[in-house]
Structure formats: structure tokens, C-alpha cells
N, CA, C and O atoms as a GROMACS GRO file, in nm:
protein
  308
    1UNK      N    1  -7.614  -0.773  -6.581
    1UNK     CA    2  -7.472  -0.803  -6.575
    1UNK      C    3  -7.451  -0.954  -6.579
    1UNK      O    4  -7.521  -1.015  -6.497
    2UNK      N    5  -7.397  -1.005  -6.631
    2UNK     CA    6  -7.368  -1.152  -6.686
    2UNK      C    7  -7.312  -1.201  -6.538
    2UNK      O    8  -7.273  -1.128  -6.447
    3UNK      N    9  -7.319  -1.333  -6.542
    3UNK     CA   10  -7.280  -1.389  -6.371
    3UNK      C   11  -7.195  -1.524  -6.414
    3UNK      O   12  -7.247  -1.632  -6.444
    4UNK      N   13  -7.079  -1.502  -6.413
    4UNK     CA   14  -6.975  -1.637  -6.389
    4UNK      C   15  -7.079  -1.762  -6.358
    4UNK      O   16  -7.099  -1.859  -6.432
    5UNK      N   17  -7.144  -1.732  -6.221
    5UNK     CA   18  -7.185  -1.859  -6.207
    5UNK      C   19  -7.314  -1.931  -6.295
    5UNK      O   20  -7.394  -2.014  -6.254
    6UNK      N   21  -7.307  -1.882  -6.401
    6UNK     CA   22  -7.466  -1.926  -6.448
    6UNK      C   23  -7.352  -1.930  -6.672
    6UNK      O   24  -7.384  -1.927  -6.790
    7UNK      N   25  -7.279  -1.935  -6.623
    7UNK     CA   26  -7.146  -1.930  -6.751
    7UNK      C   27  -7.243  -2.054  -6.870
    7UNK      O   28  -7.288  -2.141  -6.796
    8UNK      N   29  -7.279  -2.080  -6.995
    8UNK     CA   30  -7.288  -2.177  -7.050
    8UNK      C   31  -7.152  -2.267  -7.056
    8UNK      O   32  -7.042  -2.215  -7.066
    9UNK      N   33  -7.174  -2.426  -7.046
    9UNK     CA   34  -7.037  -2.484  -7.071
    9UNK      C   35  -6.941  -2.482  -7.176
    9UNK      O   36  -6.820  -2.468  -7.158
   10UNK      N   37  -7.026  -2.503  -7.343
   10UNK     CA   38  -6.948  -2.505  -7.424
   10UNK      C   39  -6.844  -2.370  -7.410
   10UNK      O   40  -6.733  -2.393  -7.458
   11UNK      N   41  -6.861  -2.228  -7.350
   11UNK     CA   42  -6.710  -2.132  -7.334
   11UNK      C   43  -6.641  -2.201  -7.308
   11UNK      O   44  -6.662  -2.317  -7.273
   12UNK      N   45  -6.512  -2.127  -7.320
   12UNK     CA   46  -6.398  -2.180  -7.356
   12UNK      C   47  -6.327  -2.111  -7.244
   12UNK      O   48  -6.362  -1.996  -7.215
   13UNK      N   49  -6.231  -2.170  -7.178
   13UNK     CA   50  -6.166  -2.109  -7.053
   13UNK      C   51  -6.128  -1.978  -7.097
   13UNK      O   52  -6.110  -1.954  -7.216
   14UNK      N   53  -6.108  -1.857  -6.966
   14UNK     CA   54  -6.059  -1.772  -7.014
   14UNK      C   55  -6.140  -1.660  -6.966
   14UNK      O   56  -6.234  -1.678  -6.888
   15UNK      N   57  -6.109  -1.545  -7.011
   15UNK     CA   58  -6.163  -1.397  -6.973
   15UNK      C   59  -6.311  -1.421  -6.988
   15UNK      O   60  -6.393  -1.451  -6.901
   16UNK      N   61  -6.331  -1.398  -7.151
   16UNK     CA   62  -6.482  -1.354  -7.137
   16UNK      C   63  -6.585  -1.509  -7.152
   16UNK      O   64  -6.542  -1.622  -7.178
   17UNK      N   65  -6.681  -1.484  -7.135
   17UNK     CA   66  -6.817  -1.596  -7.134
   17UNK      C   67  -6.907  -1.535  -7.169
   17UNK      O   68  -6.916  -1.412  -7.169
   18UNK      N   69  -7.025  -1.651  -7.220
   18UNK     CA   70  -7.131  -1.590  -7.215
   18UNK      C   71  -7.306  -1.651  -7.109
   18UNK      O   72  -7.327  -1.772  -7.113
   19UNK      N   73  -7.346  -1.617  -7.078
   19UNK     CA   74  -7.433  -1.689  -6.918
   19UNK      C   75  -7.554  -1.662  -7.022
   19UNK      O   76  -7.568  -1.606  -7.131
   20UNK      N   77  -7.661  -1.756  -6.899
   20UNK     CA   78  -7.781  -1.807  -6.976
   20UNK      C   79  -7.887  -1.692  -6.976
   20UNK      O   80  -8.006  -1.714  -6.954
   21UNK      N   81  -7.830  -1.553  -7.007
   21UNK     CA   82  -7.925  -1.426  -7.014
   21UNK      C   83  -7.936  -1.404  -7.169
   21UNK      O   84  -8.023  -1.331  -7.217
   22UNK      N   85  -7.829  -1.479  -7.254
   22UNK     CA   86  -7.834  -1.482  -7.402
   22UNK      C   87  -7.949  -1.498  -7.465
   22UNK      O   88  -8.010  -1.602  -7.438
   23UNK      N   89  -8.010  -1.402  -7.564
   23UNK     CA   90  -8.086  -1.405  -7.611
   23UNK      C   91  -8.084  -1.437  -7.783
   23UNK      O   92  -8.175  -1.433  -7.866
   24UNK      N   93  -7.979  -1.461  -7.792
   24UNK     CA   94  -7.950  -1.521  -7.952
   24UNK      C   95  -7.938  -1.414  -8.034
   24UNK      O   96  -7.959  -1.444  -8.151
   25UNK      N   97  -7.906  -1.273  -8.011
   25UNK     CA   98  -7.962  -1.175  -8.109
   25UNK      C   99  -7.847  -1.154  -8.231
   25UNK      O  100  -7.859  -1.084  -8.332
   26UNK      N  101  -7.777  -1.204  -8.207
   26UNK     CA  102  -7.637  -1.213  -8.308
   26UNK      C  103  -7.554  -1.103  -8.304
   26UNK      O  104  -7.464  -1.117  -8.388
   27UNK      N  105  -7.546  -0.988  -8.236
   27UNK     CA  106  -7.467  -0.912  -8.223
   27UNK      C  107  -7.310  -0.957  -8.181
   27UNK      O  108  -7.208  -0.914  -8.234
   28UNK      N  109  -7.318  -1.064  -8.061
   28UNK     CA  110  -7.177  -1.098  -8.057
   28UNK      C  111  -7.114  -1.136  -8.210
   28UNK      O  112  -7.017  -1.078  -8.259
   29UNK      N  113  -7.167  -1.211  -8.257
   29UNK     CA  114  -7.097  -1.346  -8.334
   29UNK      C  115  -7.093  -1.234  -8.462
   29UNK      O  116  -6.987  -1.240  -8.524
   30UNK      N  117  -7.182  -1.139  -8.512
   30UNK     CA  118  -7.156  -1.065  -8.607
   30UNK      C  119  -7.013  -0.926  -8.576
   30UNK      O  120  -6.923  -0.902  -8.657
   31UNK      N  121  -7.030  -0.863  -8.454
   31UNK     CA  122  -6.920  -0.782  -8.396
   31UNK      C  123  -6.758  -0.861  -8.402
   31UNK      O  124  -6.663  -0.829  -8.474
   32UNK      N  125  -6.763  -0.976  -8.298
   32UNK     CA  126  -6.632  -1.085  -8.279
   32UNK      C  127  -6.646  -1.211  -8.327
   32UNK      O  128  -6.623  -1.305  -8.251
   33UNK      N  129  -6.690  -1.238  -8.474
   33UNK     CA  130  -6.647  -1.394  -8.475
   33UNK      C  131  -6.577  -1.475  -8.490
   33UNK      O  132  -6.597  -1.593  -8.519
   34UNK      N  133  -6.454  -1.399  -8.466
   34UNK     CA  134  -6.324  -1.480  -8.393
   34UNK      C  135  -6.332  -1.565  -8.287
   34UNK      O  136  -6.281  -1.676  -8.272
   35UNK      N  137  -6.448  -1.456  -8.166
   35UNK     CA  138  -6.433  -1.518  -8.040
   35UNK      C  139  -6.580  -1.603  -8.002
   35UNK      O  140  -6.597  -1.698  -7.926
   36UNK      N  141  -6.681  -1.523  -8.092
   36UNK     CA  142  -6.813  -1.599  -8.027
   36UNK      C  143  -6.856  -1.679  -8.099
   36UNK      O  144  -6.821  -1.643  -8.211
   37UNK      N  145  -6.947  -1.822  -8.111
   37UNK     CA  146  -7.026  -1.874  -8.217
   37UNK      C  147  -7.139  -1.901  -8.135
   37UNK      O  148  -7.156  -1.889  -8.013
   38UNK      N  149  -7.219  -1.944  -8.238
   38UNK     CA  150  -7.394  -1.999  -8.167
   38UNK      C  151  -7.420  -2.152  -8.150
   38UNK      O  152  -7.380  -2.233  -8.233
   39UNK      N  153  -7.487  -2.184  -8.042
   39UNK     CA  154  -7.536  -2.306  -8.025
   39UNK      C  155  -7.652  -2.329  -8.086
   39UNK      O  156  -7.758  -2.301  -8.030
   40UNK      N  157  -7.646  -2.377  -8.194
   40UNK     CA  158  -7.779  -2.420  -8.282
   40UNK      C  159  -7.843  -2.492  -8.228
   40UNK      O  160  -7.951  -2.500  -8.286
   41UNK      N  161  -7.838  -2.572  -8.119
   41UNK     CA  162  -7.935  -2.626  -8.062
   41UNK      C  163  -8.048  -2.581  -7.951
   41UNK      O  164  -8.169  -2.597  -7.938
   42UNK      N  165  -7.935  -2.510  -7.874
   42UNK     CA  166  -7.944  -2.471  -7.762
   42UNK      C  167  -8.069  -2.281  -7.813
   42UNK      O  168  -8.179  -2.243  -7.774
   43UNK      N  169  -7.981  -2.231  -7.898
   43UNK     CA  170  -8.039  -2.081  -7.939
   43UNK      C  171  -7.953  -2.001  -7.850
   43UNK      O  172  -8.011  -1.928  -7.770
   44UNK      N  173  -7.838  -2.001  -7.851
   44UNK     CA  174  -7.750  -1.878  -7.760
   44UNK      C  175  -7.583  -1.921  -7.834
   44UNK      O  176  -7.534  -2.018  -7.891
   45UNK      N  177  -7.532  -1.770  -7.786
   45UNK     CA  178  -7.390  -1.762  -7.825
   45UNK      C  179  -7.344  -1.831  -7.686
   45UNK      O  180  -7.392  -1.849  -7.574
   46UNK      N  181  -7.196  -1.867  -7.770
   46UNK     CA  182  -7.072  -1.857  -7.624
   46UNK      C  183  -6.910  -1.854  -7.712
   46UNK      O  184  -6.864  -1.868  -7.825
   47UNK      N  185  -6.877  -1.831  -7.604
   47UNK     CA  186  -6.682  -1.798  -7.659
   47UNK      C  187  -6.650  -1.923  -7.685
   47UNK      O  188  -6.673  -2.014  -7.605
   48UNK      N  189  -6.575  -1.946  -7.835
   48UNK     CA  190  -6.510  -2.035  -7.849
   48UNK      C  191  -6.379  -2.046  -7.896
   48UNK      O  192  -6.320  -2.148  -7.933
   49UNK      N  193  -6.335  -1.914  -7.890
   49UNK     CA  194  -6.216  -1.891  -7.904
   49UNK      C  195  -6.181  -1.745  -7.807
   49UNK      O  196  -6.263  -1.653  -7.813
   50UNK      N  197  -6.072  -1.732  -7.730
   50UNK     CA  198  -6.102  -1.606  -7.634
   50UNK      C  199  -5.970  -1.492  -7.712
   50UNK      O  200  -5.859  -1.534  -7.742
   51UNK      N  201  -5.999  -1.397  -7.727
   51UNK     CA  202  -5.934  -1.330  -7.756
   51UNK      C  203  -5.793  -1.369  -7.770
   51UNK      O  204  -5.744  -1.425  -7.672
   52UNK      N  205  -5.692  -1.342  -7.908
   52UNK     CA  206  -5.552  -1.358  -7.858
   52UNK      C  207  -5.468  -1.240  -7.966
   52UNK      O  208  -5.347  -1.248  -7.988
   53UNK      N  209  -5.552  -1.137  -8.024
   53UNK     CA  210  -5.470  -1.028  -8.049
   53UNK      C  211  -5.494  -0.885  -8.003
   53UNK      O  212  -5.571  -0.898  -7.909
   54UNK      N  213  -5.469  -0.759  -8.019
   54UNK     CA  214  -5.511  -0.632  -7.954
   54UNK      C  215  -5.664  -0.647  -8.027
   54UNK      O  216  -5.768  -0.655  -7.961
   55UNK      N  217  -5.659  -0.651  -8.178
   55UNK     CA  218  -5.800  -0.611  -8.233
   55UNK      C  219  -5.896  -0.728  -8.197
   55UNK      O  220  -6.016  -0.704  -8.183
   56UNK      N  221  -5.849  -0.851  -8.183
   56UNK     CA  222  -5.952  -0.985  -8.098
   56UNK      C  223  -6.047  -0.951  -7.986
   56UNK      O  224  -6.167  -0.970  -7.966
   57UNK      N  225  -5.953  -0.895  -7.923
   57UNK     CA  226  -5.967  -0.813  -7.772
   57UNK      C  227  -6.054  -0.686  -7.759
   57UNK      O  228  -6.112  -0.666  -7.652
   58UNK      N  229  -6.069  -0.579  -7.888
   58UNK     CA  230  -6.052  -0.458  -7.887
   58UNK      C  231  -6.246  -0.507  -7.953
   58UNK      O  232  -6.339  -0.432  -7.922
   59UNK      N  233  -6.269  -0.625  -8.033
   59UNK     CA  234  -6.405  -0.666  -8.080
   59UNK      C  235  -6.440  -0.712  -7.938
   59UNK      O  236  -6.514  -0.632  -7.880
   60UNK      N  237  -6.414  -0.800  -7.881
   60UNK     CA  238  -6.500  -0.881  -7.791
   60UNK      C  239  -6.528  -0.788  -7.697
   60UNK      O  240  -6.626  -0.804  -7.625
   61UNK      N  241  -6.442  -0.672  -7.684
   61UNK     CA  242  -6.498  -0.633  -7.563
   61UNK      C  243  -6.600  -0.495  -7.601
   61UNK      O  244  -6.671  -0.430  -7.524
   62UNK      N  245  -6.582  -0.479  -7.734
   62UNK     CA  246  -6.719  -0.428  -7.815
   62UNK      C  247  -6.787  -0.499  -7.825
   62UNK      O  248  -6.881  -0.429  -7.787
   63UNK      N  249  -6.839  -0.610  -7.849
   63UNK     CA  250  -6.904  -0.736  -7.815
   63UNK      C  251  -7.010  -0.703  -7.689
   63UNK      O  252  -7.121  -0.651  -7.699
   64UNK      N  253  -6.959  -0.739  -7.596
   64UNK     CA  254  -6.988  -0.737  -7.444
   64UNK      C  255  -7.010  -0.620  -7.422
   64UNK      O  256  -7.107  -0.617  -7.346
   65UNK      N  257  -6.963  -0.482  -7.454
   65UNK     CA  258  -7.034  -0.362  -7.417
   65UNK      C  259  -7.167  -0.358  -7.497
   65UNK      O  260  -7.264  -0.312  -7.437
   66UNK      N  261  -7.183  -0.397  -7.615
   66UNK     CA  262  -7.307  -0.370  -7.685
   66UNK      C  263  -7.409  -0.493  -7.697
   66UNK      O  264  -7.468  -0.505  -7.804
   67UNK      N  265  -7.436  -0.591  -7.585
   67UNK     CA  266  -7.487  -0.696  -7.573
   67UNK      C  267  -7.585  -0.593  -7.498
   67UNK      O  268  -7.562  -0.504  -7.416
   68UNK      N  269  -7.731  -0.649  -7.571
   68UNK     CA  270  -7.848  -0.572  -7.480
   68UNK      C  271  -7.875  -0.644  -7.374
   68UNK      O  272  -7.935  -0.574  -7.291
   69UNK      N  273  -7.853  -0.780  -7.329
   69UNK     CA  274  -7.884  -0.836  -7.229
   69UNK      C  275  -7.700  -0.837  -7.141
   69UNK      O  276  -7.663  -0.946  -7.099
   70UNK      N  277  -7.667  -0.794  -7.135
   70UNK     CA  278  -7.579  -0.829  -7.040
   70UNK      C  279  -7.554  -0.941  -7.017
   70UNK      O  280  -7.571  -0.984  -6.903
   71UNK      N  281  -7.509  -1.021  -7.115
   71UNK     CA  282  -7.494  -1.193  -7.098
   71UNK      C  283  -7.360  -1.208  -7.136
   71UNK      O  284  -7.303  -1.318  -7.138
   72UNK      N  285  -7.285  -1.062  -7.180
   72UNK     CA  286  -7.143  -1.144  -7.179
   72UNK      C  287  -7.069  -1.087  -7.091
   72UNK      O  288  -7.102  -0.978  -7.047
   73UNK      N  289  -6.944  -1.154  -7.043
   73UNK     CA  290  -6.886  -1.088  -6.915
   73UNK      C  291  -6.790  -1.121  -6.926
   73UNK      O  292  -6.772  -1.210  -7.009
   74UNK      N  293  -6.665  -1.064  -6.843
   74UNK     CA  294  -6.567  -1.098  -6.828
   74UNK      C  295  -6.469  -1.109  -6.708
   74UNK      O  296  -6.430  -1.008  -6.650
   75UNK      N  297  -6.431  -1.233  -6.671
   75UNK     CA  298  -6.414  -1.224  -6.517
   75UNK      C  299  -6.244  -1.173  -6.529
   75UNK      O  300  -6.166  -1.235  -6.456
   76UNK      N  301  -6.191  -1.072  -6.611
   76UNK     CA  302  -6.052  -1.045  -6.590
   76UNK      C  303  -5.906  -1.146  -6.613
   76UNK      O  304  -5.792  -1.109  -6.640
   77UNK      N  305  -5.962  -1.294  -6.590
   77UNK     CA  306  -5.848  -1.383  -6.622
   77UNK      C  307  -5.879  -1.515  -6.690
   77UNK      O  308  -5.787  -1.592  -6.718
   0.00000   0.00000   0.00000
């Protein structure tokens, strides 16, 4: 389960994040890439845009259910 407190910085305020359990596998950024991109340096996703329509919303949080590591989360606000 992804943990607020361990959040990468580049996310972007807001509901969902992604924490340092990311394993780079591209499922976010291929599911929502509205909301997620990759840190090419680093080797992990994070939100850089947070959801702002029903179907934005309706990916990311397909996103985050189908993350095998549990690295994306969403703290509700």
C-alpha cells in the first residue's frame, strides 16, 4: 500500500501520488498519461497532472488499482 509519507517530490499536490515502492513498470503512464509521467533520471513514475475530468479520474484510479507494487495512492484530497 503506497504511504503519503515516503510520496516522491516531483507529484503534484493533490489526491493521488506516487511513493518510492515504484518500480518503473509503465503501467501508470501507459493506463493515465494525463496524470502520470516518468522520471528519467530517477527510474519511477509520479503525478504530474492530478486528475480534472470523470474519465481523468475514472484512468488514474485504474492506474492505482492495477499498480503491482502498490506505489500509487491516494490520500482522498
Amino acid at each position: 500500500m503506497a504511504d503519503l509519507a515516503n510520496r516522491y517530490p516531483e507529484n503534484i499536490a493533490g489526491s493521488y501520488y506516487v511513493d518510492n515502492q515504484c518500480i518503473d513498470c509503465d503501467l501508470c503512464r501507459e493506463t493515465a498519461p494525463a496524470s502520470f509521467k516518468r522520471n528519467d533520471d530517477g527510474g519511477y513514475s509520479f503525478v504530474y497532472h492530478q486528475p480534472g475530468t470523470p474519465e481523468e479520474e475514472k484512468l488514474a484510479k485504474e492506474a492505482m488499482e492495477g499498480c503491482p507494487v502498490e506505489a500509487i495512492g491516494s490520500n482522498g484530497g
